[in-house]
TIRO-2110 file (N, C-alpha, C; in Angstrom, 1 decimal):
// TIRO-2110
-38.6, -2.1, -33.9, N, 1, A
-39.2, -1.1, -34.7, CA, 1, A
-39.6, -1.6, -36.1, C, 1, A
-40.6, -1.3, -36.5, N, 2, A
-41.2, -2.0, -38.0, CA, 2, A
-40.6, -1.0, -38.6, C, 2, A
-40.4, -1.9, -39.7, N, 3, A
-39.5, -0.9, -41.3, CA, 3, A
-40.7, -0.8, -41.6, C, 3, A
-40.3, 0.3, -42.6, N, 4, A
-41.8, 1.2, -43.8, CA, 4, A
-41.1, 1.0, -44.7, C, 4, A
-42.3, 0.2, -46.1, N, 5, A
-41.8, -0.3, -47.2, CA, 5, A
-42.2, 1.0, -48.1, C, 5, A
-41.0, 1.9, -48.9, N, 6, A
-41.1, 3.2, -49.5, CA, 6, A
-40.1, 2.9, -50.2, C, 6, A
-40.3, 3.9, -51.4, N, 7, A
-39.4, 3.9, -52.8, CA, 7, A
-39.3, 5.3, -52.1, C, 7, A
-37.9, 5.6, -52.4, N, 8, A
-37.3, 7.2, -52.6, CA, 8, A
-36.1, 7.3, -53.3, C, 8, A
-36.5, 8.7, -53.9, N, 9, A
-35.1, 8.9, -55.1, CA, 9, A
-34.0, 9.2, -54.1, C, 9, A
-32.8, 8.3, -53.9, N, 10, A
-31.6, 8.8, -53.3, CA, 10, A
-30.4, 9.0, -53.8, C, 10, A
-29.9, 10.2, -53.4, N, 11, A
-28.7, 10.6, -54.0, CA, 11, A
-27.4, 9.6, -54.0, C, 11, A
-26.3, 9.5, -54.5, N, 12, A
-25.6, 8.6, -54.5, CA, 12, A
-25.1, 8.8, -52.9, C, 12, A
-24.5, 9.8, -52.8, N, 13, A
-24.8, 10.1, -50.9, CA, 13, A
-25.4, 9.5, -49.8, C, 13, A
-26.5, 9.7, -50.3, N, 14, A
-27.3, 9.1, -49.1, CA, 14, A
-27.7, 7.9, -49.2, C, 14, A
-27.4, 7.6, -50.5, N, 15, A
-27.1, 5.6, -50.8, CA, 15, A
-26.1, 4.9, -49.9, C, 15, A
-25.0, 5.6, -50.3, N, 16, A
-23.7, 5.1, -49.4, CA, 16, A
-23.8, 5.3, -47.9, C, 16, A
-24.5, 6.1, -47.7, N, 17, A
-25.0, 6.6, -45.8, CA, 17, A
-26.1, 4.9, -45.3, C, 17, A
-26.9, 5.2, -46.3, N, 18, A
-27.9, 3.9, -45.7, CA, 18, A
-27.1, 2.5, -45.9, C, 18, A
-26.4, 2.7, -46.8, N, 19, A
-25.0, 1.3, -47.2, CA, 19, A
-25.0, 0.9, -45.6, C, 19, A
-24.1, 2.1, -45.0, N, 20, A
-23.7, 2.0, -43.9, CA, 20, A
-24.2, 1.5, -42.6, C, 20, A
-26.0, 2.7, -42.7, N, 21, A
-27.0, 2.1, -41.7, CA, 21, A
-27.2, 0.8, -42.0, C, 21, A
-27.6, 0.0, -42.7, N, 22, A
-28.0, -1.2, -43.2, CA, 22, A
-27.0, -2.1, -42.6, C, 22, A
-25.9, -2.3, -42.9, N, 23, A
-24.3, -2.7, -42.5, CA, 23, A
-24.4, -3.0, -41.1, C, 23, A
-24.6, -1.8, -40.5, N, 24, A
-23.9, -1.6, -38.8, CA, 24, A
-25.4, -1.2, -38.3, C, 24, A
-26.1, -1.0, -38.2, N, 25, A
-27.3, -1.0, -37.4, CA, 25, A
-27.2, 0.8, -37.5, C, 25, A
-28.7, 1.3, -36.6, N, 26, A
-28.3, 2.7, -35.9, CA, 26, A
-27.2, 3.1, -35.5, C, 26, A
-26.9, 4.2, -36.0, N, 27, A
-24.9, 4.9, -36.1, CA, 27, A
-25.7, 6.1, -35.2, C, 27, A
-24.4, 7.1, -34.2, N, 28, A
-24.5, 8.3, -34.2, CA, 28, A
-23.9, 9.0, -35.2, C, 28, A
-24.4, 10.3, -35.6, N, 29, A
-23.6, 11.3, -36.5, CA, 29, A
-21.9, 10.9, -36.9, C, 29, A
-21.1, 10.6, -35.4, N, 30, A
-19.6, 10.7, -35.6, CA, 30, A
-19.4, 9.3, -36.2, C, 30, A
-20.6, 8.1, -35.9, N, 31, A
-20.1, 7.2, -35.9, CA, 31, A
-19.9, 6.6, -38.2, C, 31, A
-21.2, 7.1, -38.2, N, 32, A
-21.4, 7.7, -39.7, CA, 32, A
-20.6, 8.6, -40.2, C, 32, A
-20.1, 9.3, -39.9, N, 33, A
-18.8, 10.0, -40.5, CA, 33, A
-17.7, 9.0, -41.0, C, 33, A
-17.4, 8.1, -39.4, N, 34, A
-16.0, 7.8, -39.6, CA, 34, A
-16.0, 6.5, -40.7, C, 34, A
-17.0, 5.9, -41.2, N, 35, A
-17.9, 4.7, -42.0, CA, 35, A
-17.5, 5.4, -43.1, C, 35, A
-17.6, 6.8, -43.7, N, 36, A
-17.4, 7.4, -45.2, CA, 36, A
-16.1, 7.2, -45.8, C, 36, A
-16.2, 7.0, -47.2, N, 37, A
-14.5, 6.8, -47.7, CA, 37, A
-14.8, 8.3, -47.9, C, 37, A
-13.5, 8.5, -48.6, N, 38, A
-13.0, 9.8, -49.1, CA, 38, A
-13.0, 10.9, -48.1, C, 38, A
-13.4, 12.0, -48.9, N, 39, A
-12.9, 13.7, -47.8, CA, 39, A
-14.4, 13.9, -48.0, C, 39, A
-15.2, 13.2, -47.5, N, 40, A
-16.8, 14.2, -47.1, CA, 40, A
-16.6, 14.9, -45.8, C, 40, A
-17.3, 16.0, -45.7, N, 41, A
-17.4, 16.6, -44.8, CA, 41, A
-18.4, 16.0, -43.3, C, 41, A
-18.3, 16.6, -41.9, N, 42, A
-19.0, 16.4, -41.1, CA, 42, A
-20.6, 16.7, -41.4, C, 42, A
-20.6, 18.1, -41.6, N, 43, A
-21.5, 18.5, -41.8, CA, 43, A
-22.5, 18.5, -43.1, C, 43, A
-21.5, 17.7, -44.4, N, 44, A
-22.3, 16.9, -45.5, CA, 44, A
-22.9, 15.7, -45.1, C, 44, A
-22.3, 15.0, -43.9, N, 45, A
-23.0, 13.7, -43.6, CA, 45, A
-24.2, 14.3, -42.8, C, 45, A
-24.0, 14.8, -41.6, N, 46, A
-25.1, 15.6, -41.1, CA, 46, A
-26.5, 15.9, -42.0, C, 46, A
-26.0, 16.8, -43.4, N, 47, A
-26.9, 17.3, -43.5, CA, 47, A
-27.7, 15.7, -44.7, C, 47, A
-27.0, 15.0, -45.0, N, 48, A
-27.5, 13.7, -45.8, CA, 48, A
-28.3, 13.0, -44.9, C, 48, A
-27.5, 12.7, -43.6, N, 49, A
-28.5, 12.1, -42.6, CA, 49, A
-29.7, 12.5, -42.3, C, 49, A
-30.0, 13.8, -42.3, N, 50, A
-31.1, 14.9, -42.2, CA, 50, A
-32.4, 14.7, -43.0, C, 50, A
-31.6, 14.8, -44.4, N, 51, A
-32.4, 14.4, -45.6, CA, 51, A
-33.2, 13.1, -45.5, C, 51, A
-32.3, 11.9, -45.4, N, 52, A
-32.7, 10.4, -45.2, CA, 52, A
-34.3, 10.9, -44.2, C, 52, A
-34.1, 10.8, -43.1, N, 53, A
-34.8, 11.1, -42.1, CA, 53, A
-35.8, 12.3, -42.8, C, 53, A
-35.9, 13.4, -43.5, N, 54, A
-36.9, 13.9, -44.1, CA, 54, A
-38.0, 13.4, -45.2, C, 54, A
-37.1, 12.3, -45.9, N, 55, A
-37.6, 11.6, -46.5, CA, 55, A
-38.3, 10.0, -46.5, C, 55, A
-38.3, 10.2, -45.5, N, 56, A
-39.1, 8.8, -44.3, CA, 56, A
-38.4, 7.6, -44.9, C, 56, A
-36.9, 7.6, -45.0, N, 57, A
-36.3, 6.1, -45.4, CA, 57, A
-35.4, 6.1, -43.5, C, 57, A
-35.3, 6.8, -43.0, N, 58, A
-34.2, 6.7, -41.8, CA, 58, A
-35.2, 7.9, -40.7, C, 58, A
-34.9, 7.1, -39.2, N, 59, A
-35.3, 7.8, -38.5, CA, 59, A
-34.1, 8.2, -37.3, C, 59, A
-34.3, 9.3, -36.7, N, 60, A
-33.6, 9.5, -35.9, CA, 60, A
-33.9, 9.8, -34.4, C, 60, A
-33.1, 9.5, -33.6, N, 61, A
-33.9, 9.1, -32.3, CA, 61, A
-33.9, 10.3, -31.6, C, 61, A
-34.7, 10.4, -30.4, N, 62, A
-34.9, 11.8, -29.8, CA, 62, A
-34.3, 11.6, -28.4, C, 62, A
-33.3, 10.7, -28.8, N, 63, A
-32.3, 10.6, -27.4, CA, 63, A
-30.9, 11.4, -27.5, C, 63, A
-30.2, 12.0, -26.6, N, 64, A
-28.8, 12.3, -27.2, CA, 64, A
-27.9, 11.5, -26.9, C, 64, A
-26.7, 11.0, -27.4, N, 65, A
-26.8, 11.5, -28.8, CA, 65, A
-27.3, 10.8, -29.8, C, 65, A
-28.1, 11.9, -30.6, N, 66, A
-29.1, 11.1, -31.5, CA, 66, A
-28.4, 9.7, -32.5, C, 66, A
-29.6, 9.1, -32.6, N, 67, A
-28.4, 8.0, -33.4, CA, 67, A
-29.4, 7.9, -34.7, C, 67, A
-28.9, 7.3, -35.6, N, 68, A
-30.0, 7.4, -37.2, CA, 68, A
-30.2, 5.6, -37.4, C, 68, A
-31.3, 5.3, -37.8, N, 69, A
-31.4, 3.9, -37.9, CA, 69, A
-32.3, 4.1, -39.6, C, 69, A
-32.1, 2.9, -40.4, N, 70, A
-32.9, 3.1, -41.8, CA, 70, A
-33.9, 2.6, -41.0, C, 70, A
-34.8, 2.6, -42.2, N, 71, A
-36.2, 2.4, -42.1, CA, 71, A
-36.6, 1.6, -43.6, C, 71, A
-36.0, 1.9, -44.4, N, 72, A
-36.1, 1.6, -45.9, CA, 72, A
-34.7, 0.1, -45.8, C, 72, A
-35.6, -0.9, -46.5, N, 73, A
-35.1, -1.9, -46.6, CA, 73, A
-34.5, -1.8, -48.2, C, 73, A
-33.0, -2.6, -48.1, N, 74, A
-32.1, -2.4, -49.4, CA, 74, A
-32.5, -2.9, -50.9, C, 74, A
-33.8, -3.8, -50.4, N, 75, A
-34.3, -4.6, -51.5, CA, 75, A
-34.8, -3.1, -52.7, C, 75, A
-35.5, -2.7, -51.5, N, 76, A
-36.7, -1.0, -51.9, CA, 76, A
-36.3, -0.1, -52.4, C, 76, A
-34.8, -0.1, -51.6, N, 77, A
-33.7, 1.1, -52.0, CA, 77, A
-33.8, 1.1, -53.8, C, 77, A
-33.1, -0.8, -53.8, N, 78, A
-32.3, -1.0, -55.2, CA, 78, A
-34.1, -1.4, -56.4, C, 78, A
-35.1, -1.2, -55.7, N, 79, A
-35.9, -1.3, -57.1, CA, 79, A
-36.4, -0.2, -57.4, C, 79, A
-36.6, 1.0, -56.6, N, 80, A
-36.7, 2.3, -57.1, CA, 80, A
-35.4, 3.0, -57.9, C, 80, A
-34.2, 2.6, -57.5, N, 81, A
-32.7, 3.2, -58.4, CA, 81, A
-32.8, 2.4, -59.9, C, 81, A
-33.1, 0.8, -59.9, N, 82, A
-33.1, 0.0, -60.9, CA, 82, A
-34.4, 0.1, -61.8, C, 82, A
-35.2, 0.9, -61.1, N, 83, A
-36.7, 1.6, -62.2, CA, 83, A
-36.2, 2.7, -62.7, C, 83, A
-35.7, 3.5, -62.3, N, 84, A
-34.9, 4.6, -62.5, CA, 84, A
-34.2, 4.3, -64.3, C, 84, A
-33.0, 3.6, -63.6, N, 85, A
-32.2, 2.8, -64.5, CA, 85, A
-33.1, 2.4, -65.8, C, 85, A
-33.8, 1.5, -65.9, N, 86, A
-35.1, 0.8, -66.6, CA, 86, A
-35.7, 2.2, -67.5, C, 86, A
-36.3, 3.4, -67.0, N, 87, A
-36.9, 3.9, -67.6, CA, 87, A
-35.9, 4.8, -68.1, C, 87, A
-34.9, 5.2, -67.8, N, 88, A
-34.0, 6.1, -67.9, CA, 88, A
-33.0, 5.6, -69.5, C, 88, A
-32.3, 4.6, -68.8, N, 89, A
-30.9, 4.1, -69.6, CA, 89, A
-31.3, 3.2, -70.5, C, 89, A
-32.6, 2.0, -70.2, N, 90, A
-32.9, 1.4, -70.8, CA, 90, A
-34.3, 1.6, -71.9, C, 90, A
-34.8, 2.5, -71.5, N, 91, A
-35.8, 3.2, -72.3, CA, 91, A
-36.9, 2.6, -72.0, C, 91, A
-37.4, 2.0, -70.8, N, 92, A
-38.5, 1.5, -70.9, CA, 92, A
-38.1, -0.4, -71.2, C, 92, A
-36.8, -0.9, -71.2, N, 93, A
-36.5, -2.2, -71.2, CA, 93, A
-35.2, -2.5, -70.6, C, 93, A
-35.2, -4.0, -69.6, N, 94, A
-34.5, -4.4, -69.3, CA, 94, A
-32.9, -5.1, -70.1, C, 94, A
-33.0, -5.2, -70.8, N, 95, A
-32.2, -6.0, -72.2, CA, 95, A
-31.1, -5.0, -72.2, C, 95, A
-31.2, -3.6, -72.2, N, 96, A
-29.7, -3.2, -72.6, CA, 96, A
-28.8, -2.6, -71.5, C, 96, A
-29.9, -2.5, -69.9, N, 97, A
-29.1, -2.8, -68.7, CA, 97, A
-28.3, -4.0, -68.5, C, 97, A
-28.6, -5.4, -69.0, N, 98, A
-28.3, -6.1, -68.9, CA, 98, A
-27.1, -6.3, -70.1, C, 98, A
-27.6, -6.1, -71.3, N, 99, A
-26.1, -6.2, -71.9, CA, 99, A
-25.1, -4.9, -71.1, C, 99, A
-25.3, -3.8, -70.8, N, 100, A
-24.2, -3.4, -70.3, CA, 100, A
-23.6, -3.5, -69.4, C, 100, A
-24.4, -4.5, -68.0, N, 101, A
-23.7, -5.4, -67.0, CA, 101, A
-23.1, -6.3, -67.6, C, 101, A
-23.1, -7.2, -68.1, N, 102, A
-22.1, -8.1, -68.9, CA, 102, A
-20.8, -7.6, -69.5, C, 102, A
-21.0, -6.3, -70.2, N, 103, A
-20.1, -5.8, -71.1, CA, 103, A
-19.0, -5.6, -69.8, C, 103, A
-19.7, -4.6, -68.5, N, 104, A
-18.6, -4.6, -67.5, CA, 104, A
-17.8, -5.4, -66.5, C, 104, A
-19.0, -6.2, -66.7, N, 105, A
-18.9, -7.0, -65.7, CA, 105, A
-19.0, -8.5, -65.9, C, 105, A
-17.8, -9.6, -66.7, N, 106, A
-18.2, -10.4, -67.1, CA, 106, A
-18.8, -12.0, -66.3, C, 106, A
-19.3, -12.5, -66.6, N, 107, A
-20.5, -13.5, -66.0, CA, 107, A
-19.6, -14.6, -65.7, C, 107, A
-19.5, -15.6, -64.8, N, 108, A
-19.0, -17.0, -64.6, CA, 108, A
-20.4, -18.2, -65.5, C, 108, A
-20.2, -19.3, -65.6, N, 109, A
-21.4, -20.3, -66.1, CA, 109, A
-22.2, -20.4, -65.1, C, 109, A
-21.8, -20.5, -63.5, N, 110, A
-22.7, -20.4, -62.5, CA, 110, A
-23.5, -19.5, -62.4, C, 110, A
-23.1, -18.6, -62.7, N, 111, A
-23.6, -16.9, -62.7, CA, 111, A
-24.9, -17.2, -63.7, C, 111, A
-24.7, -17.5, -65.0, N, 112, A
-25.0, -17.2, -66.7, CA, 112, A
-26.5, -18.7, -65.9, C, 112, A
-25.7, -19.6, -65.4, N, 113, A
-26.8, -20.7, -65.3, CA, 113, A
-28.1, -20.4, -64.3, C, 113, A
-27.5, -19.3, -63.0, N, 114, A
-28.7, -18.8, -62.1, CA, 114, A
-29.6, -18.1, -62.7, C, 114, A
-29.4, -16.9, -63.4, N, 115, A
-29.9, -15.9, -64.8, CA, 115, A
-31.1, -16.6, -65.3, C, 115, A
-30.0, -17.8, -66.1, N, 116, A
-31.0, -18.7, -67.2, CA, 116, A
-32.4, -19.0, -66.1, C, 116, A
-32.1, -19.5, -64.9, N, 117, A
-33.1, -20.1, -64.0, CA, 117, A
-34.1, -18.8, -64.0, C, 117, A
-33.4, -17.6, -63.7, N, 118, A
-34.9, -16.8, -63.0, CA, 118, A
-35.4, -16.2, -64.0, C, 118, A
-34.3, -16.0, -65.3, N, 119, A
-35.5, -15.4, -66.8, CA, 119, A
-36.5, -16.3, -67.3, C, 119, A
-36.4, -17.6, -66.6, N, 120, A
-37.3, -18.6, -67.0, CA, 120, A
-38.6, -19.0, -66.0, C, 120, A
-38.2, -18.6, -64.4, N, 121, A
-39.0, -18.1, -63.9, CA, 121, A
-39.7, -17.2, -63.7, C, 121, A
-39.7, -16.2, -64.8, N, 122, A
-40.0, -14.7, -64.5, CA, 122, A
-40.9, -15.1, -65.9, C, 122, A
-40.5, -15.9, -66.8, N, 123, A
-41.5, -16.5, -67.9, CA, 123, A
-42.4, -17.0, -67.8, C, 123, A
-42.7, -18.0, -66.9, N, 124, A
-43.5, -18.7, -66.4, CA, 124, A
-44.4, -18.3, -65.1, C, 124, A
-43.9, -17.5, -64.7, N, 125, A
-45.0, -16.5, -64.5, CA, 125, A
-46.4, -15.6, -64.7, C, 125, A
-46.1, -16.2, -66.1, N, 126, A
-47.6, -16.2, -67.4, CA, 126, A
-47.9, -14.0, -66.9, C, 126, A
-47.1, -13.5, -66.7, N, 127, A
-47.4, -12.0, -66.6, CA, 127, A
-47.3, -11.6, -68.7, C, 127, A
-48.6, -10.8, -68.6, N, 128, A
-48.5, -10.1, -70.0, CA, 128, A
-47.3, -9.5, -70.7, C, 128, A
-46.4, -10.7, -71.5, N, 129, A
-45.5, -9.3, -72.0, CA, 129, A
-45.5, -8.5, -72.7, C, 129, A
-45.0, -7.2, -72.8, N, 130, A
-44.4, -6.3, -73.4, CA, 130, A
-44.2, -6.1, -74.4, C, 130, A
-44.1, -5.5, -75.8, N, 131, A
-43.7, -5.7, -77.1, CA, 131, A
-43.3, -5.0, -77.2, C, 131, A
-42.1, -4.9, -77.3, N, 132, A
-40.8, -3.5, -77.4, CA, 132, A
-40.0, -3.4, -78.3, C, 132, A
-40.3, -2.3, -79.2, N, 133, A
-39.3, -2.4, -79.8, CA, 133, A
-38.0, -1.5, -79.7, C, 133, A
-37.3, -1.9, -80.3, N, 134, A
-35.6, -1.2, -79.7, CA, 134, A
-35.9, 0.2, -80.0, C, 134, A
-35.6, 1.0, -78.7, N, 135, A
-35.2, 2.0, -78.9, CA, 135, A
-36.9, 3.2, -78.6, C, 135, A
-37.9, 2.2, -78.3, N, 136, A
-39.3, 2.9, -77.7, CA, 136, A
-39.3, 2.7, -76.6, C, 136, A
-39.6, 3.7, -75.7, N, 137, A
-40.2, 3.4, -74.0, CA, 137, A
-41.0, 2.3, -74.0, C, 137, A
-41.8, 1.8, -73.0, N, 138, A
-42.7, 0.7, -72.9, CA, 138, A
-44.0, 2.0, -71.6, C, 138, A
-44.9, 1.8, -72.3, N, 139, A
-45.6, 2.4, -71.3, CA, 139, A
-46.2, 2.0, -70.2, C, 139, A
END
């Protein structure tokens, strides 16, 4: 089946549901249930799985028992949540997402040395930059 490359706003819900699809392939309803941590309900996964599938990232089959397969690849998922992020938290810049992944989450020199590699790739890229100043959107 060909995936469809789409951006959609997903709830933290139905993030952790496609977690799942993505993981283990097409699930039925019970099989996605039993995949959730905590005390979600059957019929909250049901009704998330529903959503997914209304929102053309997951399709569901017209066999019984139906089973849910994504459609939306995790790369797609994570650059519409991380534009989100970007325009939301960071105001229009990447710089203070990034200082506050560091602040939580501290770096190894391998880590710090792959970084160095792709902000330098992403430089040389010759793309127009930005001139931001702290604390303005970027339009």
């Amino acid at each position: 089946m060909a995936k469809k490359k789409q951006t959609a706003k997903l709830s933290v819900g139905e993030l952790r549901l496609m977690a799942v699809l993505w993981k283990l392939g097409p699930l039925k309803l019970s099989e996605a249930y039993r995949e959730q941590p905590g005390n979600v309900g059957y019929t909250t996964i049901q009704t998330q799985l529903n959503r997914l599938v209304d929102k053309g990232v997951a399709v569901r089959s017209k066999t019984r028992p139906m089973r849910y397969e994504a459609l939306l690849e995790p790369d797609d998922a994570g650059a519409g949540m991380l534009q989100l992020l970007i325009d939301t938290v960071g105001r229009g810049s990447i710089v203070p997402l990034v200082e506050q992944l560091i602040a939580i989450c501290p770096i190894s020199k391998e880590e710090s040395r792959e970084l160095k590699e792709l902000i330098d790739n992403a430089v040389s890229m010759k793309r127009p930059a930005k001139k931001r100043s702290k604390g303005v959107k970027a339009k």
